[in-house]
C-alpha positions as CSV (number, residue, x, y, z in Angstrom):
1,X,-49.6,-15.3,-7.1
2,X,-47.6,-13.0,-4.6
3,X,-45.3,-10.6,-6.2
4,X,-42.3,-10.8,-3.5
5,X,-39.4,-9.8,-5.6
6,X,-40.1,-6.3,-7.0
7,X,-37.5,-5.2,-9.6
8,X,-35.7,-1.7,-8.6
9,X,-35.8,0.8,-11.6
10,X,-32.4,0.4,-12.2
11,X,-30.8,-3.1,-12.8
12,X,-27.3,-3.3,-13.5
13,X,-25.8,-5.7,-15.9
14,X,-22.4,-6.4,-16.3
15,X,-20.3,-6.9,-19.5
16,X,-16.9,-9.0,-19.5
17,X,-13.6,-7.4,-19.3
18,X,-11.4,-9.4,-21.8
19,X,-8.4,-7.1,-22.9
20,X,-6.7,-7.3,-19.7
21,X,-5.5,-10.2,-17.3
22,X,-7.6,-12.6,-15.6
23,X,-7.0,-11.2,-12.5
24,X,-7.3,-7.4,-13.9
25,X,-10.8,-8.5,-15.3
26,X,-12.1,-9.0,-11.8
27,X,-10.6,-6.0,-10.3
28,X,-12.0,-4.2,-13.1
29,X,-15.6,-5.9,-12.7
30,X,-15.5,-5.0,-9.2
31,X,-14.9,-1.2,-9.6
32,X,-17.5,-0.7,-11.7
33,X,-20.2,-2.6,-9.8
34,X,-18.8,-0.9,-6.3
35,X,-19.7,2.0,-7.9
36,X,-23.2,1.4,-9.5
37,X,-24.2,0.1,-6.2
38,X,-22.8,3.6,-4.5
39,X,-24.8,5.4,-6.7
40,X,-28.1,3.7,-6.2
41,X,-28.5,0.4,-8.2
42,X,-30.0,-2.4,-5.8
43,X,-29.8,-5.5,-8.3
44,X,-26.4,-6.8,-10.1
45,X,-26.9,-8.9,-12.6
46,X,-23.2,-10.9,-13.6
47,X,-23.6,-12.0,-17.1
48,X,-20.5,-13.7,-19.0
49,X,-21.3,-15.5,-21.8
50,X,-17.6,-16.8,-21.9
51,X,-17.5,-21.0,-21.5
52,X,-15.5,-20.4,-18.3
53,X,-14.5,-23.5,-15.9
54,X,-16.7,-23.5,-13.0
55,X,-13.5,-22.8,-10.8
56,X,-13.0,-19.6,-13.1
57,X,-17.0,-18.4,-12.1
58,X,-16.9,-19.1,-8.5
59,X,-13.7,-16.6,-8.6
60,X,-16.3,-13.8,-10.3
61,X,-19.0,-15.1,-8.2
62,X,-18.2,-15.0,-4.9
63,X,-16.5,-11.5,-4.3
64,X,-19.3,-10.1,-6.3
65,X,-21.9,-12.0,-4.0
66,X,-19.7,-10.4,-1.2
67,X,-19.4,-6.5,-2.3
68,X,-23.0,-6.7,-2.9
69,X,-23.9,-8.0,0.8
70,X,-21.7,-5.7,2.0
71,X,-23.7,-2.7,-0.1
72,X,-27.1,-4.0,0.7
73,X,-27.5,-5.6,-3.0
74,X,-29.0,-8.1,-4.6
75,X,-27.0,-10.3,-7.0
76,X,-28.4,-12.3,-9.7
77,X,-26.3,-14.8,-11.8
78,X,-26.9,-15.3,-15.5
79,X,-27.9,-19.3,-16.7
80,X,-25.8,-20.5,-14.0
81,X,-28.0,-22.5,-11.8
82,X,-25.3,-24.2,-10.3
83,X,-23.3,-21.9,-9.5
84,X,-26.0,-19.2,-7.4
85,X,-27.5,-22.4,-5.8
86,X,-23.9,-23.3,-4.5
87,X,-22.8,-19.4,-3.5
88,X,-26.6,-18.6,-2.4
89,X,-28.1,-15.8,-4.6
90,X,-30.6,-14.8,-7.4
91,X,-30.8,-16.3,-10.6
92,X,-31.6,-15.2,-14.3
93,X,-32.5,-17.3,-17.0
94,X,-32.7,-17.0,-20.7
95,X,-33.7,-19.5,-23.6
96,X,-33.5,-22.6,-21.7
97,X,-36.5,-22.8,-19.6
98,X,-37.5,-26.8,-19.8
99,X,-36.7,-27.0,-16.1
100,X,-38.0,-24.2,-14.6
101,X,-40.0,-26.2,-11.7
102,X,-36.5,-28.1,-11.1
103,X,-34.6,-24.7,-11.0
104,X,-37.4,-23.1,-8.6
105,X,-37.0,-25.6,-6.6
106,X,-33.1,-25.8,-6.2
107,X,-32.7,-22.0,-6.0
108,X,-35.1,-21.7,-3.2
109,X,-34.8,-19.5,-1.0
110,X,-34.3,-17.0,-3.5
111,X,-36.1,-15.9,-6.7
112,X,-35.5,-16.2,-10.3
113,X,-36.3,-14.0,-13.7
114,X,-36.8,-14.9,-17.0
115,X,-35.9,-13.3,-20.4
116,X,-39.1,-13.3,-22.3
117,X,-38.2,-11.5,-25.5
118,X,-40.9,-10.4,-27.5
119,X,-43.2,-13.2,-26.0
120,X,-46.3,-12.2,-23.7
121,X,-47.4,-15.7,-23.8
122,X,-44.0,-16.9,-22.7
123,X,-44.0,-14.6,-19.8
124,X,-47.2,-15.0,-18.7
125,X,-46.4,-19.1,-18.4
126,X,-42.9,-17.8,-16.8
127,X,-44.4,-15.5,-14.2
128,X,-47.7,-18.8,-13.4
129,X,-44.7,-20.9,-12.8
130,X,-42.7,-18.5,-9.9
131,X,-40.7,-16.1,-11.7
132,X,-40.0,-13.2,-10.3
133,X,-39.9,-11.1,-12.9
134,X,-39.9,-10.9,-17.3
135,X,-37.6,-9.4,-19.3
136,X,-38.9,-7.8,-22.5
137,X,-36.4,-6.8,-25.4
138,X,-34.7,-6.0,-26.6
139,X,-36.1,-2.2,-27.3
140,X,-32.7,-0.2,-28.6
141,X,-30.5,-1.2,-30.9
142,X,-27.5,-3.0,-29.2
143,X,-23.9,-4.0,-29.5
144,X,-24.3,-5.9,-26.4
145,X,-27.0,-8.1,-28.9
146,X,-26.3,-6.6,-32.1
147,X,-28.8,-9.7,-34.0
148,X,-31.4,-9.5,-31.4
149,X,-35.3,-8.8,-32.4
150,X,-36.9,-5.9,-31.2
151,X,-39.5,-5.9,-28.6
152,X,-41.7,-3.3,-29.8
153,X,-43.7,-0.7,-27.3
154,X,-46.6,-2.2,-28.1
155,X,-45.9,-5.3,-26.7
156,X,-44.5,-3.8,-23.6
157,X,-47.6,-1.5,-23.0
158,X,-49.4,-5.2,-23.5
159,X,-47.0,-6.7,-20.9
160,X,-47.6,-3.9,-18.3
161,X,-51.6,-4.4,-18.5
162,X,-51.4,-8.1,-18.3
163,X,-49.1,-9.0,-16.2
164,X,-49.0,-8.6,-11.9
165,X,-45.0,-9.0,-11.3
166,X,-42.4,-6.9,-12.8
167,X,-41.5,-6.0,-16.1
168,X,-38.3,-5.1,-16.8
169,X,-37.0,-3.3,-20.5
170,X,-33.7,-3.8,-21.6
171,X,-32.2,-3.8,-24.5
172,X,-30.0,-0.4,-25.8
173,X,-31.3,1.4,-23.0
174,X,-29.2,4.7,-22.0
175,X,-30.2,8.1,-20.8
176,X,-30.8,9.2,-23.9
177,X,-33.9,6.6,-24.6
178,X,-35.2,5.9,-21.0
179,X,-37.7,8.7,-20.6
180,X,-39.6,7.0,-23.6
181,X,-39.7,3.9,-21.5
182,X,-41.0,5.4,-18.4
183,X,-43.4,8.3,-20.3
184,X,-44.5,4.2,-21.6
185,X,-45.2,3.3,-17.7
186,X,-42.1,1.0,-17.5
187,X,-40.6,1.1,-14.0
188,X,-37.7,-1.0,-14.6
189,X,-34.5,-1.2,-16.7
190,X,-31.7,-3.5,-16.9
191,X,-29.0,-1.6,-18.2
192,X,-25.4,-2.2,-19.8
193,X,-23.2,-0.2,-21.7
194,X,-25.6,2.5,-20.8
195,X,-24.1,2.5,-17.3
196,X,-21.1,1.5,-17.8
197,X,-19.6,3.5,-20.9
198,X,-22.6,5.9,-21.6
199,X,-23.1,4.3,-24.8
200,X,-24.3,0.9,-26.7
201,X,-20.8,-0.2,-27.9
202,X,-18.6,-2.7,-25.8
203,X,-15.4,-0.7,-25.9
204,X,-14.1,0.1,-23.2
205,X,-12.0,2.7,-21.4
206,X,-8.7,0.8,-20.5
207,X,-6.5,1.1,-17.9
208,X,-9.7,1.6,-15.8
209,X,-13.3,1.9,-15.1
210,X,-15.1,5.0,-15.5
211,X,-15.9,5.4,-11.8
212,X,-17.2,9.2,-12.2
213,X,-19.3,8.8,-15.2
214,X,-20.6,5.7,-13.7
215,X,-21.7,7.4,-10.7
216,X,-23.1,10.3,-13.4
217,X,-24.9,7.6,-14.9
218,X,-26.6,5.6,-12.3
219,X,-27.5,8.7,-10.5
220,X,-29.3,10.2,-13.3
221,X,-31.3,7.3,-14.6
222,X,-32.4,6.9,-11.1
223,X,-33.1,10.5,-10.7
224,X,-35.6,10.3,-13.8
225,X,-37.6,7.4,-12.4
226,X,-38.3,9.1,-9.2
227,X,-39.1,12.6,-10.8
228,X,-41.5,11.1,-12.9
229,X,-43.5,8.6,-10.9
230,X,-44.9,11.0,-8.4
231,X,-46.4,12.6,-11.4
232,X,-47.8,9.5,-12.9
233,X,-49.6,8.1,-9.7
């Protein structure tokens, strides 16, 4: 199969803002991803795992879709099919993959990735039936996923040698941990708190983003990827 939607090193996911107004939250949102995107990052991921109304998404949603366009990024929506068929973008799905042929399908012309866990199996079924690309994880601890299992190197080292698309770590992942992933031969990273407070804890900075350290951030995970693949090829 034709690998036609290559995973940048650095793949931005976003948290939800919930201490401030609803309003607030998506001002908020949209600082920090302006500024990710400024600093390098290609691919937004929006993930709120919040039960919001689908009027309540499309208000996230659709300025996001916009900024990005307007930055020459890619946005991907988490588990809401409906919603990135309707606004025209990328998808990302988790657990639920029972109608993955339906959802490729739908979402076409644009691509989809999968969370795959610890499962090589899984992802190689996920990548035979279109994906894009496999998530593996999660391979630090997090307070994003504080429960979740680890995905150990091993099976990431597995993942790289059996599979053609892209595999992408995330899980914990900061500046402090990512040369071990790339010294590993990982060449992308979806990142969280590790972008967008520095750390693997959900607090945030109120009244506002972290615009510098954001830039900081992005520009130096970035940095470390293209320093060291020159010297791996």
């Amino acid at each position: 199969m034709e690998q036609t939607f290559l995973a940048p090193h650095l793949y931005a996911v976003t948290r939800p803002i919930t201490e401030i107004p609803w309003k607030a939250q998506i001002d908020f949102l949209l600082a920090e991803v302006e500024a990710a995107i400024q600093s390098g990052v290609r691919w937004i991921q929006w993930r709120d795992k919040r039960p919001l109304s689908s009027l309540k998404a499309r208000a996230v949603a659709k300025p996001l879709l916009e900024l990005c366009k307007s930055l020459e990024a890619e946005l991907v929506i988490n588990d809401r099919l409906a919603l990135a068929q309707e606004i025209g973008t990328h998808l990302h799905v988790g657990a639920d993959t029972a109608n993955l042929n339906k959802i490729r399908r739908q979402l076409l012309p644009y691509h989809f990735g999968v969370s795959c866990y610890q499962s090589i199996e899984r992802a190689v079924q996920m990548y035979e039936q279109g994906a894009g690309y496999v998530s593996f994880g999660t391979c630090f601890p997090s307070a994003t996923k504080p429960q979740a299992q680890f995905c150990s190197f091993e099976i990431l080292q597995k993942a790289l040698e059996k599979l053609p698309c892209s595999v992408v770590a995330i899980g914990g992942i900061n500046q402090r941990n990512l040369h071990a992933l790339i010294k590993l031969g990982i060449r992308s990273v979806a990142v969280c708190e590790g972008i967008w407070s520095g750390e693997t804890s959900e607090k945030i900075a109120l009244p506002g983003p972290d615009i510098v350290g954001i830039k900081i951030r992005c520009e130096a995970m970035i940095a470390e990827f293209e320093a060291a693949i020159p010297a791996a090829n």
